[in-house]
N, C-alpha and C positions, 0 to 999 in steps of 0.2 A: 288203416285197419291192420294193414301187416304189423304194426309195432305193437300195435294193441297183443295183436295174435299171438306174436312174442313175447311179449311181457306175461300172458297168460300160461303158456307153455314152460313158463317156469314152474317150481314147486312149490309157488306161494298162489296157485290162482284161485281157490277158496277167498281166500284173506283179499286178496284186489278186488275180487268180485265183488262183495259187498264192502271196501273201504269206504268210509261219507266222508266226503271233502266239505265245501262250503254249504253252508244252509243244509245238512247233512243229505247229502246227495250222494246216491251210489254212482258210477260208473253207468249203469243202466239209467237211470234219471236222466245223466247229462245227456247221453245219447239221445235220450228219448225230446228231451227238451230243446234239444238242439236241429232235431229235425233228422241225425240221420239213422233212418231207419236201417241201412247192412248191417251198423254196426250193432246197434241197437238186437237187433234179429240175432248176431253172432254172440253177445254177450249171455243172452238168453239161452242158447242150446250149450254154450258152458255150462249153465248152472246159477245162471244171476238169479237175484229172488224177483219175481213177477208184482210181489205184492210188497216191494219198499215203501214207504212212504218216508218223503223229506222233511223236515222241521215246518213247514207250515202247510201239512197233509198233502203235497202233491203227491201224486201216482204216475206212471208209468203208461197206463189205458188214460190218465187225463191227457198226459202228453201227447200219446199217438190219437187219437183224437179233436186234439187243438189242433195238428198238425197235419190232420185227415192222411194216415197213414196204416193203410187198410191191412196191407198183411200183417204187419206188429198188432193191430187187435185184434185180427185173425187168432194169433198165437198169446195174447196175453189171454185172452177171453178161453183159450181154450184151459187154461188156469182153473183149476177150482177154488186156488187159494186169494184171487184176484178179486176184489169185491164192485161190483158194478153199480152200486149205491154208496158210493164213501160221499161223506158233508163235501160241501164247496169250499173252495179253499181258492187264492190268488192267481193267475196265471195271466200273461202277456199273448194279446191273439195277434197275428201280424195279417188275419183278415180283418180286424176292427182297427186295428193299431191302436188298442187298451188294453190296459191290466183290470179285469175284473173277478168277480169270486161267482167260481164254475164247480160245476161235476162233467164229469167224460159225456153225457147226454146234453146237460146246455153247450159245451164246446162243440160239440159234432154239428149240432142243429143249429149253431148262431153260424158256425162257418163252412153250412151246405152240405156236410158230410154223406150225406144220406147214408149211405154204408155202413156210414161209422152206427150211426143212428139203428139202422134196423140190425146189424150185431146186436148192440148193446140191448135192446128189446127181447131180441132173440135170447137173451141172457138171463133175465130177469129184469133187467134196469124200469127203473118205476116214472113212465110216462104222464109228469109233472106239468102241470100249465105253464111254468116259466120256461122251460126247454122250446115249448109249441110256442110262444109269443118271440122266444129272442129266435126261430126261424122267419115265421112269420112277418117278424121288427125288418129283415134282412131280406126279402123276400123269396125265402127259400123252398115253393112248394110244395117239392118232391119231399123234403125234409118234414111238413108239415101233415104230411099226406101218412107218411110213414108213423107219425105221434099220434094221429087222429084212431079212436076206436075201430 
């Protein structure tokens, strides 16, 4: 994180911020994809955009999410420009240990988030029967509880 910091604290941290590396992926992506949230948290109050999307729709709140990392959806979701209904798209869960095609609400609920889950409701996100089935699949009640009318 200190190198990152560094590197930021140059006069190019606009432009790093949002560079897409592979699979057009910010800085904030990887973080987010990768699980760690400080960093993730600190690229964000630089200025990262909240609402990136990578070459095959991942987000940011998919990430922290899959990854049930609460205070990062704390602060994406505090985003207005963050959309809490974006289409599903591919993601690797290492509670399933599969890649399959999620929204930020089926990843929360498939892997117990509960948190993540009633954020995301609190948000607007649209409480779909396959979210409620892949807790359920998982036996995540609290999660299920939380989907339920």
């Amino acid at each position: 994180m200190a190198k990152v910091a560094t590197l930021l604290d140059d006069d190019h941290q606009a432009e790093l911020l949002e560079r897409r590396g592979m699979w057009d992926n910010t800085p904030l992506l990887v973080a987010c994809h990768y699980g760690h949230e400080p960093l993730a948290l600190m690229l964000l109050e630089r200025g990262a955009s909240a609402s990136a999307v990578n070459e095959v729709g991942c987000t940011a709140l998919l990430f922290a999410c899959n990854e049930a990392m609460e205070p990062l959806c704390v602060r994406l979701l505090a985003d207005p420009s963050v959309d809490v209904n974006p289409p599903a798209c591919m993601v690797y869960s290492k509670h399933t240990d599969e890649t399959n095609s999620r929204t930020p609400l089926q990843a929360a609920a498939e892997s117990g988030f509960t948190a993540g889950v009633k954020l995301l409701l609190g948000r607007g996100a649209i409480a779909e029967p396959v979210a409620l089935g892949l807790a359920a699949a998982r036996g995540h009640a609290d999660a299920c509880t939380a989907l339920l009318p």
